[in-house]
N, C-alpha and C positions, 0 to 999 in steps of 0.2 A: 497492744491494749492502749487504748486512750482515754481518757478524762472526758466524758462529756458538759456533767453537770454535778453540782454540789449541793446538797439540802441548805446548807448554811448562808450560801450566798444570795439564797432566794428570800423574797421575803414572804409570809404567810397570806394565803386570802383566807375571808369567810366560806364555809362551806354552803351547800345550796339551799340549806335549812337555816341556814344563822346560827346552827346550835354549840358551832366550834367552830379550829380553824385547822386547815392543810397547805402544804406546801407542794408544787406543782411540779413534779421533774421535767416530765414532758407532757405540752397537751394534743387537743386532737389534730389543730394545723400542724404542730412540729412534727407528730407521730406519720402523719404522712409524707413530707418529707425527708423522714430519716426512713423508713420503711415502707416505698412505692410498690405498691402491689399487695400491703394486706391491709386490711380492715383497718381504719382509724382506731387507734390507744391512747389511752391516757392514765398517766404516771403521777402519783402521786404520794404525802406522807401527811397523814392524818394525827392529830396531838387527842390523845384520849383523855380526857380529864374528868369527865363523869358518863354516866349509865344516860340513856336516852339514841331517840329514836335516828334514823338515818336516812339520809336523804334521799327522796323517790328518784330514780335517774331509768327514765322509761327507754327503754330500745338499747340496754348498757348491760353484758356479760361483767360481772365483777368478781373480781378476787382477791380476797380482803386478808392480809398478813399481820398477827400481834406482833410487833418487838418489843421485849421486856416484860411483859407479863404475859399468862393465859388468862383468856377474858371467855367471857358467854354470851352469844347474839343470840335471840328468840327471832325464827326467820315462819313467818308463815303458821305463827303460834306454838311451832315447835323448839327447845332451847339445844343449842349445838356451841359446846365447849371447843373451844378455838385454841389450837396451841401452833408455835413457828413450825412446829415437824408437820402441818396439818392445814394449811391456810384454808379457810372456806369461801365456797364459791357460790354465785346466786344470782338471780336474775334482775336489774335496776327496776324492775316493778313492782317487785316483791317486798310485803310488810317486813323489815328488818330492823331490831333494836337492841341496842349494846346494853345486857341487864343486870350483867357480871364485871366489873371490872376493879380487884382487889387494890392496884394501885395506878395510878397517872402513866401513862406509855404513850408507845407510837403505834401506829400500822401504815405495812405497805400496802397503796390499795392500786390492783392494774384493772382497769374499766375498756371494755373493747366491746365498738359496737357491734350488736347481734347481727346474724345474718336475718332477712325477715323470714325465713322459714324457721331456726331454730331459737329455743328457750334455756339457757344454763341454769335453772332452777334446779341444781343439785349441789349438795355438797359433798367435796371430793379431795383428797389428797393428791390426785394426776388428773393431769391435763383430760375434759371430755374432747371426743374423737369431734372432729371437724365435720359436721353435714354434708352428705355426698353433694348436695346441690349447693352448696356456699360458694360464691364468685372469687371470692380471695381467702388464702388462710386468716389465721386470724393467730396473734399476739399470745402466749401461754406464760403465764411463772409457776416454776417448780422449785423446789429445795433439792432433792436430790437427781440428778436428768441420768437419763440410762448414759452408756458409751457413746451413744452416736448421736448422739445432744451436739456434742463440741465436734462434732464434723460440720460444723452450718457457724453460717454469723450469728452470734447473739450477744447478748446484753445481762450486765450482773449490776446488782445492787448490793453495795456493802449494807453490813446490818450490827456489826462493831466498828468503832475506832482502833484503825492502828498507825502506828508510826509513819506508814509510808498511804495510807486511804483515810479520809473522813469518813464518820458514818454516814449513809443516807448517799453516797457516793454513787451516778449512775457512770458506769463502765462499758465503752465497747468493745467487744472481744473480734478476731475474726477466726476462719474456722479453723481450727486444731489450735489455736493459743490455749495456752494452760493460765491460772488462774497462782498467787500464789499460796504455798501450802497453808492452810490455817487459816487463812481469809471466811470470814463469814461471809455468803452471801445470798441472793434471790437469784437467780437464772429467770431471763424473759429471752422466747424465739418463738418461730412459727412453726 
């Protein structure tokens, strides 16, 4: 397991709306680079500080994670309570607005671009199945990954601080590493 990146040492941009700010783990050039052969990803940590609308990101699969609070996004005029066991997913074209949020937090948010045949306008707690016709897989975060998750390379994001990880910590695993016991984290693979 190695260290890639650390929410702390980055420094914040504005997001594409102006309306806040996020911190970028990885963006689309790195994501290809670190994972040649899927769809361009992009990794980020969003500071939630008030209710309002979210950024149009057209041609972008997103899946938006609260840490620290459950929050309410109104996607498409409909409202979908958000919690870490449940991240919601949806499509960068889609009307989306944060219209619940009880106090100031974070989200992880992993943006992967669509293939042009399919739409992720759904919200879902597991990963949507890949398009038969998609050229390359494509990027997933989950909370809980079946067994045969950790037979492949993939990528965890802490989501506590502890003694030995900063929060917000992106991690690479290879396949069959174990993770340590109690570690809060996101799991991202193809």
């Amino acid at each position: 397991m190695r260290a890639l990146k650390t929410f702390d040492e980055i420094p914040p941009v504005p997001w594409a709306n102006g309306a806040g700010e996020t911190t970028e783990l990885i963006s689309l050039t790195e994501s290809e680079q670190l994972t040649p052969g899927l769809r361009p990803w992009r990794l980020s940590v969003a500071r939630l500080e008030r209710t309002g609308p979210f950024s149009s990101l057209p041609g972008m699969a997103r899946t938006f994670l609260p840490v620290g609070a459950e929050v309410a996004l109104e996607i498409d005029g409909r409202v979908h309570r958000v919690t870490r066991a449940e991240p919601a997913r949806f499509g960068g074209d889609q009307d989306v607005s944060l219209v619940d949020l009880p106090v100031p937090c974070f989200a992880l948010n992993l943006m992967v671009a669509e293939d042009a045949g399919s739409r992720s306008g759904t919200l879902a707690s597991a990963p949507a199945p890949a398009p038969a016709s998609a050229p390359a897989p494509a990027m997933v975060m989950v909370m809980d990954p079946p067994a045969e998750f950790h037979d492949r390379e993939r990528f965890a994001v802490t989501l506590e601080e502890t003694i030995e990880h900063p929060r917000f910590q992106l991690l690479h695993l290879d396949a069959g590493e174990a993770l340590p016991a109690g570690l809060g984290v996101a799991y991202l693979s193809d």
